[in-house]
N, C-alpha and C positions, 0 to 999 in steps of 0.2 A: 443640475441637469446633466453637466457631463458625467457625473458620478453615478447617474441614473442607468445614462448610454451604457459606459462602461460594465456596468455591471450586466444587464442585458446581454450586450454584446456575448461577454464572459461567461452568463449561465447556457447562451446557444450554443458556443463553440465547444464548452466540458459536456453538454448534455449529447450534443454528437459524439464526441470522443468515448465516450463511457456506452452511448448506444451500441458500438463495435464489441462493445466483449461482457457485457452483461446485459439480463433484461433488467428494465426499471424495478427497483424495490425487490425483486425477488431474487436474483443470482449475481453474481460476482466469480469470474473467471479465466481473469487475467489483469493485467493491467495496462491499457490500452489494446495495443495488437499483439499484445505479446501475453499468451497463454501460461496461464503455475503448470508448471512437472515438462517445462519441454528443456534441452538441454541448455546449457549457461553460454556456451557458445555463442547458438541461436538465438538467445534471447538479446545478447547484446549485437549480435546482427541488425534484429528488428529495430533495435533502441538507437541503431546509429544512424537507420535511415530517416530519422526525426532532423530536419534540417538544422543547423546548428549544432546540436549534440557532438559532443567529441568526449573520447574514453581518457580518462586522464592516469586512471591507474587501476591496477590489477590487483587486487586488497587477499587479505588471509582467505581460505577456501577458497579462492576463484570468486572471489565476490567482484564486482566492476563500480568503476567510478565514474562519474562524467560530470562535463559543464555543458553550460550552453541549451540546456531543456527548458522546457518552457512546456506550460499545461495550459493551454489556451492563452490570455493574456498574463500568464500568472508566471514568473521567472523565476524557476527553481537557482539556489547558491549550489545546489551538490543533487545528484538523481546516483541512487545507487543501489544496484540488482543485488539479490543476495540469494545462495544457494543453503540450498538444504544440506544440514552435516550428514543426514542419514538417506536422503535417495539422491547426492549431487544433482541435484536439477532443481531450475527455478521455482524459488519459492516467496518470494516477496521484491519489495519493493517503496524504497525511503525515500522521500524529497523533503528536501530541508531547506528551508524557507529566513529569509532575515526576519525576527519577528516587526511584527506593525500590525498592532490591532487590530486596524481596518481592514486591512486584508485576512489575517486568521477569521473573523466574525461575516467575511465576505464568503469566504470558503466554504464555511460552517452552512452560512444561509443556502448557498448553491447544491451542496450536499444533502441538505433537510428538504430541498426543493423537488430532488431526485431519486431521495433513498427513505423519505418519511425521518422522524426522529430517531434519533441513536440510541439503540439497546441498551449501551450502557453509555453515562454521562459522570463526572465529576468536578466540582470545581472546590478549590482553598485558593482565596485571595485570588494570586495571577494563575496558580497551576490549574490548568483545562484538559481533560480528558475526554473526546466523543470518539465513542465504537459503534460502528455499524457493523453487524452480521448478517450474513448468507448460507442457509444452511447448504451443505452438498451431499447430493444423493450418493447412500450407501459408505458416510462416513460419519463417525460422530462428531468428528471436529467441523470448524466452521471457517470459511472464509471471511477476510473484516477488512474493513478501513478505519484505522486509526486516525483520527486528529488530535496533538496533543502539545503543550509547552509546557513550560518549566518556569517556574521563578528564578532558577541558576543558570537559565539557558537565554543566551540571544537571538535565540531563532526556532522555529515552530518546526514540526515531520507532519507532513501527510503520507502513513506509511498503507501500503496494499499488501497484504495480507494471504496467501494460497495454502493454508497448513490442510485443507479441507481434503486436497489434490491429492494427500499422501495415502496410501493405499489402505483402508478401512481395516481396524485394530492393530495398529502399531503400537501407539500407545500402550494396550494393555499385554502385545507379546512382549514389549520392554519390559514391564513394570514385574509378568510374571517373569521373566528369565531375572529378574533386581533377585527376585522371591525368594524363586529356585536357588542362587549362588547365597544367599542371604540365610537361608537355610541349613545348608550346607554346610556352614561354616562352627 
């Protein structure tokens, strides 16, 4: 019965939380209140006004670290913003989890509750991969939510995903300017 509550409790307070920055099943556009493509800065601004949350450290590329996050009743070990090498601005977003079962499979269920099944799935023995995609207008790439373990790892990522944000054919001006020089040569 408290397992029940809990859980409840838990899918009300993430299905408000996720209500703020995407619509149900269709879009994904941030993570929480804090929008992909706004500056790194800002975005750990937003992240610090999460009661508890403290920035513990300042990583390669202006990437940020923190404790003290919590996704509803679910207490993140590590919440950590990471920016984009090519438009420095927010573009995801990793919480790393102690693994326990019960809770990855708790996650899982709250997530399929609110996003339908995941696009893509995997599993061998312990290692578990669910992707959730959102397609975004006028890009070909796609916003996602990862959930994922490892068999070598003690603890699970629920990562959030903004690659969708980056401005429509990047991708292929890299690949041709790859070409271009690759030609050249």
């Amino acid at each position: 019965m408290k397992y029940q509550i809990r859980t409840a409790i838990s899918f009300i307070i993430l299905l408000m939380l996720f209500m703020g920055t995407s619509s149900a099943q269709t879009s994904l556009n941030g993570f929480l209140n804090i929008p992909f493509g706004i500056k790194m800065e800002t975005a750990k601004k937003l992240l610090l006004q999460k009661s508890g949350t403290k920035c513990i450290h300042e990583g390669d590329g202006n990437n940020f670290y923190f404790t003290g996050f919590s996704l509803g009743s679910y207490q993140a070990d590590t919440c950590i913003l990471l920016e984009s090498m090519l438009t420095k601005k927010f573009e995801s977003c990793r919480l790393v989890f102690r693994l326990k079962a019960e809770l990855l499979e708790e996650i899982h269920e709250l997530f399929v509750a609110q996003y339908g099944q995941p696009a893509k799935m995997s599993r061998e023995d312990i290692d578990i991969v669910y992707k959730w995609e959102f397609p975004v207008k006028g890009s070909e790439q796609k916003n996602s939510i990862t959930l994922q373990t490892g068999s070598a790892s003690d603890c699970f990522i629920l990562w959030y995903s903004g690659m969708g944000t980056l401005s429509p054919g990047w991708l292929q001006q890299v690949s041709h300017k790859t070409k271009s020089n690759s030609e050249s040569f």
